[in-house]
C-alpha positions in Angstrom: 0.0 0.0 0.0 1.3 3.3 -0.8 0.5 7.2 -0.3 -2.0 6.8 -3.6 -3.7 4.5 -1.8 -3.8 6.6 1.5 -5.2 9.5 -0.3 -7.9 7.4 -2.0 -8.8 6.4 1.4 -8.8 10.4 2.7 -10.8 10.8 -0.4 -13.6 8.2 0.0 -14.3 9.6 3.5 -13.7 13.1 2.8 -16.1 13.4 -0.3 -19.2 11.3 1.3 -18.9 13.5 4.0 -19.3 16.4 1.6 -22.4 14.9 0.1 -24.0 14.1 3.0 -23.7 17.3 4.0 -25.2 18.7 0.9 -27.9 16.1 0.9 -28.7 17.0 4.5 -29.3 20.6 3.5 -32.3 19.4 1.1 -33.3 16.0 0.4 -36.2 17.3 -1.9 -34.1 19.6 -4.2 -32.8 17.7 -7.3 -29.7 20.0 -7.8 -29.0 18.3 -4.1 -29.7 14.9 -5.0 -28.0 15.1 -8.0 -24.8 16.1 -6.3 -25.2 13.8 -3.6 -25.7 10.9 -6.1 -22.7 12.0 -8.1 -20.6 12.3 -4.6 -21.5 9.0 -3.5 -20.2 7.1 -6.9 -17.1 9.1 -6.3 -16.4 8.1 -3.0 -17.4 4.2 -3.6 -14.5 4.4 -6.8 -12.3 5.9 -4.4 -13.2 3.3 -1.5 -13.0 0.3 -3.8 -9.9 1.5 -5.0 -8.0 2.1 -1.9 -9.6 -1.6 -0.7 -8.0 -3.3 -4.2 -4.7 -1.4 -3.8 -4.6 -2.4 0.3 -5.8 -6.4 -0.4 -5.0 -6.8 -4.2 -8.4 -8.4 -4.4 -9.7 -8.7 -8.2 -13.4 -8.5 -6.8 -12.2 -5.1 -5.6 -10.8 -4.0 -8.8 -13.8 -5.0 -10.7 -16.3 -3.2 -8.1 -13.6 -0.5 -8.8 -14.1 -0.2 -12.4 -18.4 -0.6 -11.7 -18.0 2.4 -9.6 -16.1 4.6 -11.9 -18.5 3.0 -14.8 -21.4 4.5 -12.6 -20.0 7.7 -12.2 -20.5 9.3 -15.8 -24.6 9.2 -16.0 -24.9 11.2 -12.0 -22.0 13.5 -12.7 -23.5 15.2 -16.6 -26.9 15.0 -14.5 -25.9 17.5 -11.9 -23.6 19.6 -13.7 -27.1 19.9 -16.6 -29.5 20.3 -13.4 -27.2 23.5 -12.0 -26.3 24.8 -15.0 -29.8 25.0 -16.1 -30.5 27.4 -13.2 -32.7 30.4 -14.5 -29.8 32.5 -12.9 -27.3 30.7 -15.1 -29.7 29.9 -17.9 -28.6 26.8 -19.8 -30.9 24.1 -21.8 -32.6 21.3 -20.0 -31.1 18.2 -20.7 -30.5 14.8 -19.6 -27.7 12.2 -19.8 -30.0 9.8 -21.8 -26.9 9.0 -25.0 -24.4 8.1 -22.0 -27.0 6.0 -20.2 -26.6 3.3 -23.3 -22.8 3.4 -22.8 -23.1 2.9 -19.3 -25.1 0.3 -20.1 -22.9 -1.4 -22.4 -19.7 -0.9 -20.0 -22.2 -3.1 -17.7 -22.3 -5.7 -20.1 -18.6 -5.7 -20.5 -18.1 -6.0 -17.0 -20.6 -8.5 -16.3 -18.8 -10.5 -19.1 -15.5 -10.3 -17.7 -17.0 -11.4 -14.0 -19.0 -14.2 -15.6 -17.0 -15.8 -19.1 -13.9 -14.6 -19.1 -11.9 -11.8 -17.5 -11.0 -9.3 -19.5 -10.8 -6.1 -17.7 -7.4 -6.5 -16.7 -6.6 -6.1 -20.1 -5.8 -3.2 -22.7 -8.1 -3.6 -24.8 -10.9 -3.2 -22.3 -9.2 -0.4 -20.3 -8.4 2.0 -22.9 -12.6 1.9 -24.4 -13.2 1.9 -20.8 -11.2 4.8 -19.9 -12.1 6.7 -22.8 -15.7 6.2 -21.7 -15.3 7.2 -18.2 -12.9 10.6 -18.6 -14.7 11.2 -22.2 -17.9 11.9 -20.0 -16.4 13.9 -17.3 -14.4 16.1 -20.1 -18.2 16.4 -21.4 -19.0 18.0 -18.4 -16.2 20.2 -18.6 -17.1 21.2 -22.5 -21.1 21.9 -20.7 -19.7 24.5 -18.4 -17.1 25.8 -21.1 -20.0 26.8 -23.8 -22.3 28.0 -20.9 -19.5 30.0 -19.6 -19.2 31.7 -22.9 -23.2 32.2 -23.3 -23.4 33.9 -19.6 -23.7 37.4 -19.4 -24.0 37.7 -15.5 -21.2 38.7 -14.3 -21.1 36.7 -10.9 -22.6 33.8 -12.7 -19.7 34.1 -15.4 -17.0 34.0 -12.8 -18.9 31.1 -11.0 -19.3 28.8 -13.8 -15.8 29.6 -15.3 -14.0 28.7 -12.1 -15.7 25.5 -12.4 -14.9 24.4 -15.7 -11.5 25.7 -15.3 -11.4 23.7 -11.6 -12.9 20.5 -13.5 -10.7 20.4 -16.6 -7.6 20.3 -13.7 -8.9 17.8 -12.1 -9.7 15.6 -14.3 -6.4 15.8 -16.1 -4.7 15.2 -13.1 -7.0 12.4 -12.0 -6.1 10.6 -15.5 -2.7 11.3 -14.6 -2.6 9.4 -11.4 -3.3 6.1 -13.5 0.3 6.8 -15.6 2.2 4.7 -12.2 0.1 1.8 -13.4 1.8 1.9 -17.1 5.2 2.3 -15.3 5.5 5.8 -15.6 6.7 7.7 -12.8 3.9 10.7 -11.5 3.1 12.3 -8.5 -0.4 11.3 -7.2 -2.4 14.8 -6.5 -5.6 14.0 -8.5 -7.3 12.4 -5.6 -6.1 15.4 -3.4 -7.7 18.0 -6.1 -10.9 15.7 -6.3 -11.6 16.5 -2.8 -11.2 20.4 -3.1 -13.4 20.8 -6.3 -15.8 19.0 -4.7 -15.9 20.8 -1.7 -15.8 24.4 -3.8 -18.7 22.9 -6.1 -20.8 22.1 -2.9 -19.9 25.5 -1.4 -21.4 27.3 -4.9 -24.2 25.8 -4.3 -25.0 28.1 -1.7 -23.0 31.1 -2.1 -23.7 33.2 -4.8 -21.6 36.3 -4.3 -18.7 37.1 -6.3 -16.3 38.1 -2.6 -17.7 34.8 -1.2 -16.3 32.4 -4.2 -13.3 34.4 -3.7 -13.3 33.4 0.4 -13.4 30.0 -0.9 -10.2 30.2 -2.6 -8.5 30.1 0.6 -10.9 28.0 2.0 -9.6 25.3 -0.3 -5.8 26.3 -0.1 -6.3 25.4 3.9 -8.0 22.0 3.3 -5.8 20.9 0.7 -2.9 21.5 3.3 -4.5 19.9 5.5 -4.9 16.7 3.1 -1.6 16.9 1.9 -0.4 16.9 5.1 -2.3 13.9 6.4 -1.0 12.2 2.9 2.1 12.7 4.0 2.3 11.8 8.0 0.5 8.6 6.5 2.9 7.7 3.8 5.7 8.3 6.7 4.0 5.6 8.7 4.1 3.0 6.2 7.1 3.6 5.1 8.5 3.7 8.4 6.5 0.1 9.2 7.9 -1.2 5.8 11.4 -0.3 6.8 11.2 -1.5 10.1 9.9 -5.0 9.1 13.1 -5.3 6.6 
């Protein structure tokens, strides 16, 4: 186990404990829902993966890959739900084209568990991957083209600190799978995961321009804080690994 694994761990409790408390504000708003149910998909990918990377179990790493084959359909729902806001003002739409490729990643997986096992291999992971950050970058283009279309100034800045905050963090997320090819990377999606989330559950409330400004620093203090926990944890296990030698 290693300080990826750690931070997936900081990351699965960190993010349900953002949706929850988003969820708790409103049970009966969909934009809550929605980001609750989005959330909760991230924080089982991040669970299962920390559990596979802790136990090497393949059961894990397939619910790993369910989870993150979940998490497309919930995360263009919500980001279509708030930027259809009248204050924002985008179309009404719903995820209905990537519901039949989530449904086909299904079948591929429920293949692999039941004939053979394919999704240790290449030529499932790359389709798959392709899948999975091809819809998140789709939310990224949504808030891009709305961002251009705003004229509200506070909306504007709101909705172009999130695509600009999404498009990071995905990039870095992919980026955290290059240690699996062999390629050496520092593992910071996981860490930025948790801040956007927590800045995307705080604009759901504050609408001011000097509060998403607050934030900023909100977010530089918890991402200390997360690095720094990273780090005392990947000291301990390293220390236990070198003491056991």
């Amino acid at each position: 186990m290693d300080v990826q694994a750690v931070s997936a761990l900081l990351a699965a409790l960190l993010i349900l404990a953002i949706g929850a408390s988003v969820l708790l504000r409103s049970r009966s708003d969909r934009m809550y829902t929605a980001f609750a149910a989005m959330t909760f998909t991230v924080s089982a990918w991040h669970l299962c993966s920390f559990i596979d990377a802790a136990t090497g179990s393949p059961v894990m790493r397939w619910l790993a890959l369910w989870a993150a084959a979940t998490l497309t359909p919930p995360a263009i729902r919500f980001f279509r739900i708030f930027l259809a806001q009248p204050s924002i003002g985008g179309p009404k739409r719903g995820p209905r084209v990537t519901l039949a490729w989530t449904l086909l990643a299904y079948a591929a997986l429920v293949t692999s568990a039941i004939y053979k096992p394919i999704h240790d291999t290449s030529y499932f992971l790359v389709p798959f991957g392709l899948y999975v950050f091809g819809g998140l970058y789709r939310c990224v283009w949504d808030m891009y083209t709305q961002y251009r279309a705003t004229t509200k100034r506070v909306e504007r800045t709101r909705v172009g600190y999130l695509a600009l905050g999404g498009f990071v963090t995905t990039t870095l997320t992919l980026t955290d799978l290059l240690p699996r090819f062999g390629v050496a990377w520092p593992a910071i999606g996981n860490v930025l995961g948790i801040l956007y989330l927590y800045f995307l559950s705080q604009t759901l409330f504050r609408y001011r321009l000097l509060d998403l400004n607050e934030l900023v620093g909100k977010m530089a203090v918890l991402g200390t804080l997360v690095v720094l926990l990273s780090a005392v944890y990947g000291f301990l296990l390293y220390w236990i690994r070198v003491g056991q030698q």
